[in-house]
C-alpha positions as a printed NumPy array, in Angstrom:
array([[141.403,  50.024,  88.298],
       [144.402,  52.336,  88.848],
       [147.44 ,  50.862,  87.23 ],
       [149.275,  53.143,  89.644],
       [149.037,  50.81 ,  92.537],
       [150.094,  52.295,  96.347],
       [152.785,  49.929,  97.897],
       [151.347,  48.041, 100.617],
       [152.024,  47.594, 104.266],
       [151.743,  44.337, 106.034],
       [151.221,  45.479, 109.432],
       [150.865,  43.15 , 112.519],
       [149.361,  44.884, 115.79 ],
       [146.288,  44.564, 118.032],
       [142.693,  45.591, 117.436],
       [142.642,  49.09 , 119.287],
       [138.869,  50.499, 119.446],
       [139.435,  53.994, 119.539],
       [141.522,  53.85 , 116.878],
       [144.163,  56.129, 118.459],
       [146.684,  52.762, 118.131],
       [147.207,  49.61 , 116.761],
       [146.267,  48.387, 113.433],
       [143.574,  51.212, 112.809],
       [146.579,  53.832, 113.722],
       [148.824,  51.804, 111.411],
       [146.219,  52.11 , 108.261],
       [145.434,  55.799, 108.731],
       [149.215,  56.499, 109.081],
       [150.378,  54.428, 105.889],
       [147.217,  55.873, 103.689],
       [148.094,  59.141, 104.889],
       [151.591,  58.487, 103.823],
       [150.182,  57.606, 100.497],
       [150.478,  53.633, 101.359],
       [148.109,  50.852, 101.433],
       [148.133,  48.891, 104.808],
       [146.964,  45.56 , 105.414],
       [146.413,  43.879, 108.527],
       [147.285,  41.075, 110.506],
       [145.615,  41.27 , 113.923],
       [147.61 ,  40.04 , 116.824],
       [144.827,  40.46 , 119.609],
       [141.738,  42.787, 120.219],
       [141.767,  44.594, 123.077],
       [138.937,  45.783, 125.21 ],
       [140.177,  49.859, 125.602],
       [138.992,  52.886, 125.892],
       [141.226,  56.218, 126.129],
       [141.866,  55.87 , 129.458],
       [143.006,  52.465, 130.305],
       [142.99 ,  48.829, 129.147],
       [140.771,  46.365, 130.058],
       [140.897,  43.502, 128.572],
       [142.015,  41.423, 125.445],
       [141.604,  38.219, 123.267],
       [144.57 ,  37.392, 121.721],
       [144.742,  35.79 , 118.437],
       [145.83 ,  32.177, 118.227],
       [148.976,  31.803, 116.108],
       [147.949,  29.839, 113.805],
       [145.181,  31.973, 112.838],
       [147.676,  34.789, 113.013],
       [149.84 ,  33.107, 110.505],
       [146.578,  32.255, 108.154],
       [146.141,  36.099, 107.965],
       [149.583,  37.558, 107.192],
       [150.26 ,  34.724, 104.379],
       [146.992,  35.291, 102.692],
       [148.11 ,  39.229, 102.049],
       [151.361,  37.734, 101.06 ],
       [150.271,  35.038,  98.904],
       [148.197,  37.696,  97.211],
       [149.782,  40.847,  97.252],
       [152.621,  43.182,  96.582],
       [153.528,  43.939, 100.015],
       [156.709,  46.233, 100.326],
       [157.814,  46.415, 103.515],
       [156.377,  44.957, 107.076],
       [155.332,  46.629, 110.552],
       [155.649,  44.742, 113.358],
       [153.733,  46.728, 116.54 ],
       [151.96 ,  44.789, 119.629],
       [152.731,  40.726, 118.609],
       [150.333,  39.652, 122.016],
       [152.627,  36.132, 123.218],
       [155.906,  34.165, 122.74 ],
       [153.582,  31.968, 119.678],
       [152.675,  34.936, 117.871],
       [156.248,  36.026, 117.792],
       [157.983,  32.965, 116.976],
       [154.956,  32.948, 114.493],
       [155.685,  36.724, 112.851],
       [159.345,  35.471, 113.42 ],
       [159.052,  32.88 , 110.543],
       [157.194,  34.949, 108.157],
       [159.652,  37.917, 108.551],
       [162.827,  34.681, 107.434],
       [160.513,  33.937, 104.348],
       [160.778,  37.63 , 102.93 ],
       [163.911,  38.687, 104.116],
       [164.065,  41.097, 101.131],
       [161.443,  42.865, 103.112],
       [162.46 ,  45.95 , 105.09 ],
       [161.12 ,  45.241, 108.671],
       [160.089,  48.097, 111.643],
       [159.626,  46.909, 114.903],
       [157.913,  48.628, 117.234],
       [157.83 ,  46.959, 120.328],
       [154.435,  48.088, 121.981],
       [153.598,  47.018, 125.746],
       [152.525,  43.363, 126.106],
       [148.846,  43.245, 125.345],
       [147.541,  41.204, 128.209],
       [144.509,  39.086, 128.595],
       [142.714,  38.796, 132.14 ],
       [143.122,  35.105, 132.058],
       [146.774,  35.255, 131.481],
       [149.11 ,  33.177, 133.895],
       [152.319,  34.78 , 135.536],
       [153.008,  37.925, 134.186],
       [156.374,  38.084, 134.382],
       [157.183,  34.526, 132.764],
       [155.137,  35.541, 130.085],
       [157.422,  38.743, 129.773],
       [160.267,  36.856, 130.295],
       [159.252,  34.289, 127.118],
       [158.21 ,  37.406, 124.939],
       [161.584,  39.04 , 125.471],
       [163.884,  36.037, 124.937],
       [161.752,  35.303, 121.339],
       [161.571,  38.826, 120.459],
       [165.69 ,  39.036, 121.32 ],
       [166.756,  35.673, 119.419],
       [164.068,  35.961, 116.452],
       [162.533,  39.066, 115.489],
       [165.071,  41.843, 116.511],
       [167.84 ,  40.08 , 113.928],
       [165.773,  40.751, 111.462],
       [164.733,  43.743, 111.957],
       [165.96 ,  47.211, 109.662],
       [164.908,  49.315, 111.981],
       [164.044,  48.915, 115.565],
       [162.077,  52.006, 117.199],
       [161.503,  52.299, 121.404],
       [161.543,  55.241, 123.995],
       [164.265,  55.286, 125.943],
       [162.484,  54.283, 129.068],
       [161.33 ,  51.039, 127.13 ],
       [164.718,  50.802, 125.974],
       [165.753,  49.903, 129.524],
       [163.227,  48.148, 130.276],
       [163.803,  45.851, 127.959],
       [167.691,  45.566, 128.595],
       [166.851,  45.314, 132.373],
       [164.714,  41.94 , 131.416],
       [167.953,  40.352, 129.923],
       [170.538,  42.081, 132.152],
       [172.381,  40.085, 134.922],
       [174.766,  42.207, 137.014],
       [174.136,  45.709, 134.636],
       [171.99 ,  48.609, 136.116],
       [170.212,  49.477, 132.421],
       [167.671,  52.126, 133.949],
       [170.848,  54.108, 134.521],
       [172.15 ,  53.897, 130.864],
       [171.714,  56.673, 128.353],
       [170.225,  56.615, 124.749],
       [173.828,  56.237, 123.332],
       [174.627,  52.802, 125.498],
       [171.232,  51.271, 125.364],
       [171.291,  51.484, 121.281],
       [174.736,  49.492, 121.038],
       [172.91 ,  46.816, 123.159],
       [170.023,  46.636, 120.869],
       [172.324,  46.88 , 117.988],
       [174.065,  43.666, 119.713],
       [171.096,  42.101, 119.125],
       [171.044,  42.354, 115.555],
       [169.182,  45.321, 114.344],
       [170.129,  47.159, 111.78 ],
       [168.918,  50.609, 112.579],
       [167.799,  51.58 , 116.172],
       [165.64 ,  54.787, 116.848],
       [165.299,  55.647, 120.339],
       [162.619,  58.131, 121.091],
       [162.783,  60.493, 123.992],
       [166.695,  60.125, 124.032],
       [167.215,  63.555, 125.259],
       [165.215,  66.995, 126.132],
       [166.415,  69.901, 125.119],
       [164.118,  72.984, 126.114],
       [161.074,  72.675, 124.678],
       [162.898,  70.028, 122.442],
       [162.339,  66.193, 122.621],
       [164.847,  64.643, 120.7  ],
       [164.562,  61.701, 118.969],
       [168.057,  59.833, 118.134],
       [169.123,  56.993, 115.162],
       [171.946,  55.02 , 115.608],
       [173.034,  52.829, 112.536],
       [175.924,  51.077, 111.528],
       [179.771,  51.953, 112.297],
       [178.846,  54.189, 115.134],
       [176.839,  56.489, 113.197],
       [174.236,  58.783, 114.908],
       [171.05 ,  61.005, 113.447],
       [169.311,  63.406, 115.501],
       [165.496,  64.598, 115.093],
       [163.728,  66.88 , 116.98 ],
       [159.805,  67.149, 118.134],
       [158.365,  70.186, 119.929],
       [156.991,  69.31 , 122.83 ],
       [153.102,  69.235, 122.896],
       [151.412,  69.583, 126.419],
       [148.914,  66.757, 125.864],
       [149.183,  62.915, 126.69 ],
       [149.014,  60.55 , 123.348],
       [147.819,  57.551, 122.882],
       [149.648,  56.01 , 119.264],
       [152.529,  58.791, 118.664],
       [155.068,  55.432, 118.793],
       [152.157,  53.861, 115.902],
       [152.309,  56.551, 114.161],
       [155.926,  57.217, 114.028],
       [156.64 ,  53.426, 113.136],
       [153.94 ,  53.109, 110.633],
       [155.425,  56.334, 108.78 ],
       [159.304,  54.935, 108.457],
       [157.863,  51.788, 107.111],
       [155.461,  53.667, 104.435],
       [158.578,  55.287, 103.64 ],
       [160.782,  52.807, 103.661],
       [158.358,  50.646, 101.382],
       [158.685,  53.918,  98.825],
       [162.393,  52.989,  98.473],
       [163.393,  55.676, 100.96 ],
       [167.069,  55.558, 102.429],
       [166.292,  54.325, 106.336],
       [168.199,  58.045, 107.651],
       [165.687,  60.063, 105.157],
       [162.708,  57.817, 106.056],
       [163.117,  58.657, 109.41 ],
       [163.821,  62.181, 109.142],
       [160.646,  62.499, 106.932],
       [158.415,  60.45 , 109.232],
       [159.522,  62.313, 112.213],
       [158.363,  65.524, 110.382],
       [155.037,  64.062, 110.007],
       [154.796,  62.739, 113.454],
       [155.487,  66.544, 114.922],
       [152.497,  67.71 , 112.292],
       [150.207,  65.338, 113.442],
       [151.188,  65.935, 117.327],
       [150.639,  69.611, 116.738],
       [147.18 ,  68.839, 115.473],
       [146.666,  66.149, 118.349],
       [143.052,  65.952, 119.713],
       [141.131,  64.337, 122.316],
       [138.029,  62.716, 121.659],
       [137.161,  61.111, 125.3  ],
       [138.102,  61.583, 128.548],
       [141.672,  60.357, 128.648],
       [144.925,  60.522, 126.34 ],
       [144.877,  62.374, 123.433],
       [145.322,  60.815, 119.363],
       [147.9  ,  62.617, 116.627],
       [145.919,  64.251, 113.848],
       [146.907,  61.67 , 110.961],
       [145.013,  63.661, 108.88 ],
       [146.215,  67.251, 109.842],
       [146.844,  67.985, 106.038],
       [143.508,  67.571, 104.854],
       [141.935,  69.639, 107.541],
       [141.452,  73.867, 107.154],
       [144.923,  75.423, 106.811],
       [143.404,  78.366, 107.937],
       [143.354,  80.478, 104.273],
       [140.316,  82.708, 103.457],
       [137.558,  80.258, 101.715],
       [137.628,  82.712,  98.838],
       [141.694,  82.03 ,  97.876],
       [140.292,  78.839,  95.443],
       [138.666,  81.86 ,  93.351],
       [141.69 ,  84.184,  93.514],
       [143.217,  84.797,  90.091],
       [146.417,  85.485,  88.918],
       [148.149,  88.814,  87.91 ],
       [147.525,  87.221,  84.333],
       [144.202,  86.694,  84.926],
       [144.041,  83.186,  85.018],
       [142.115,  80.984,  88.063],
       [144.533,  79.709,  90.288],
       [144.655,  76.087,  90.841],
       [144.116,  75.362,  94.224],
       [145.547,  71.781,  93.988],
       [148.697,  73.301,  91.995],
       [151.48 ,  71.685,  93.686],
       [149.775,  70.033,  96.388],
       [149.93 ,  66.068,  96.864],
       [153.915,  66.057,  96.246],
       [154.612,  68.593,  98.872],
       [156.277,  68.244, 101.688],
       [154.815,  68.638, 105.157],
       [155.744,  72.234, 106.969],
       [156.802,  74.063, 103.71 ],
       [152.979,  75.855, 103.782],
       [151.08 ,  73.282, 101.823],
       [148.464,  70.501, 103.677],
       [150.02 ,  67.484, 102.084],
       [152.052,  64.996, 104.643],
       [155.851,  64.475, 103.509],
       [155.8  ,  62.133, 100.395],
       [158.65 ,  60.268,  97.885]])
C-alpha cells in the first residue's frame, strides 16, 4: 500500500445514472483532481439526460450511518455537500458538518431531488430552505450557486424584496448574511463570449473568473466546479486560489464536453488523459543530445492550459 495516501472527499449528493452529476460526477472530479472521494448518497434518482423521472430518497438515518462510517474510518479532508433530497437529510448533514467543524465545507445547493410520492411541493421547499438557511449555510466555507438560483433562493425567504431583480453583487451580501464564509456565484455576468464567474469573501472583497462560453447544454458543470474547490481546498489550497484553479479545470473539461444520449451534454473530467493531439511518434523523439525523451517528464504536476494533459494540481 502507498504510504502516499490521496486526501479524501466526503461527498453527499444523489445517485445520478448517467453519471454526468451527483456523486459519480463528484468521484471522477476529485480523482481527477488527484483526490479520493467517498460517498454518502442522499437519494437515487431515476434520470436519463434529458429529464428526471423519479427518485428514492435516502432515509436520514441511513444517511447518517453512511457519512459516519467514512468518518469513523478515514482521513477525510474536507466535505461536499451537493443535492441533500429533504429538510431530515439536511438537519442530518447539518449535525455532522458541527462535529468536524475543522473541516472546510462546499455547498452546492443542487435543485430539490423530488420523489413522485412527495406531498406539497412548495412546503417541502419552503422546509428545505429554512434548514439549509439556519443550519448548513453557517457552516459553510464556501457556498457556490448561479445567479438565477441565487434569487431563487432569496425570493423563498424574501418578504417585501423583489430578489429576481438583484445583481450578483447584492444577492452575495445576502448569502453572506447568512453565514457563509465564501460565496461564488456563477453566471454573475456575460461579457462577450465571456461568462463570468464572481467570489465574494470577507470585508467586501471580490474575485473574478472567467469561462468561455461553450454552445452545448451541461448536465454537472455546477458538480464539477464544486467538487474541484473542495479537492483543492482539502490540498490546503487558499479558498481565492482553489477557486481560481478549479475554475480553470471546469473551462478544460467544458471545452472537451460531450454528449453521450439524446439530451444535455457532460464536462470531459478526464480531458487530460485523452489525445492532446501530438504525432504518436513524439514518445520516440530524442533529444539534441541524443537521449529518449521522457514523455511523462513534467507531466502529473502541471498545470492545466500551460500545453501539458494534466488537470491543475497543489
Amino acid at each position: 500500500m502507498s504510504i502516499h495516501a490521496p486526501p479524501t472527499i466526503l461527498t453527499f449528493s444523489a445517485s445520478d445514472p448517467t453519471g454526468a452529476g451527483g456523486v459519480l460526477a463528484d468521484a471522477l472530479t476529485c480523482a481527477s483532481m488527484g483526490c479520493h472521494a467517498a460517498c454518502a448518497i442522499t437519494a437515487v434518482a431515476v434520470q436519463d439526460s434529458t429529464s428526471n423521472e423519479d427518485a428514492l430518497l435516502i432515509d436520514d438515518e441511513w444517511l447518517d450511518d453512511q457519512a459516519r462510517a467514512v468518518l469513523q474510518d478515514m482521513p477525510v479532508s474536507a466535505i461536499k455537500v451537493g443535492a441533500v433530497g429533504s429538510s431530515d437529510n439536511a438537519q442530518a448533514i447539518a449535525e455532522i458538518l458541527s462535529d468536524y467543524p475543522e473541516l472546510p465545507v462546499v455547498f452546492d445547493p443542487l435543485p430539490a431531488v423530488r420523489a413522485s410520492s412527495s406531498g406539497s411541493q412548495e412546503q417541502a421547499d419552503a422546509e428545505l430552505m429554512t434548514v439549509l438557511r439556519e443550519l448548513i449555510v453557517p457552516q459553510t466555507t464556501v457556498l457556490t450557486l448561479s445567479l438565477e438560483q441565487a434569487r431563487r433562493w432569496l425570493a423563498l425567504a424574501a418578504d417585501d424584496e423583489a430578489p429576481e431583480d438583484w445583481d450578483a453583487g447584492r444577492c452575495a451580501h445576502e448569502l453572506l448574511e447568512w453565514g457563509a464564509q465564501f460565496v461564488l456565484i456563477t453566471s454573475a455576468e456575460t461579457v462577450g463570449q465571456l461568462i463570468v464567474n464572481r467570489l465574494y469573501g470577507p470585508d467586501q472583497s471580490v474575485q473574478n473568473e472567467s469561462i468561455e462560453h461553450v454552445d452545448l447544454r451541461f448536465r454537472g458543470a455546477g458538480d464539477t466546479l464544486s467538487a474541484a474547490i473542495a479537492a483543492l481546498l482539502a490540498q490546503g489550497i487558499e479558498v481565492g486560489d482553489a477557486v481560481r484553479e478549479a475554475n480553470e479545470f471546469l473551462a478544460q473539461a467544458l471545452a472537451g464536453g460531450f454528449r453521450l444520449g439524446m439530451g444535455d451534454a457532460m464536462p470531459d473530467r478526464l480531458f487530460w488523459a485523452g489525445d492532446d493531439g501530438s504525432d504518436e511518434s513524439a514518445a520516440d523523439e530524442t533529444t539534441e543530445d541524443g537521449d529518449t525523451e521522457d514523455p511523462g517528464a513534467g507531466g502529473p504536476d502541471e498545470r492545466a492550459g500551460d500545453g501539458t494533459s494534466r488537470p491543475p494540481r497543489a
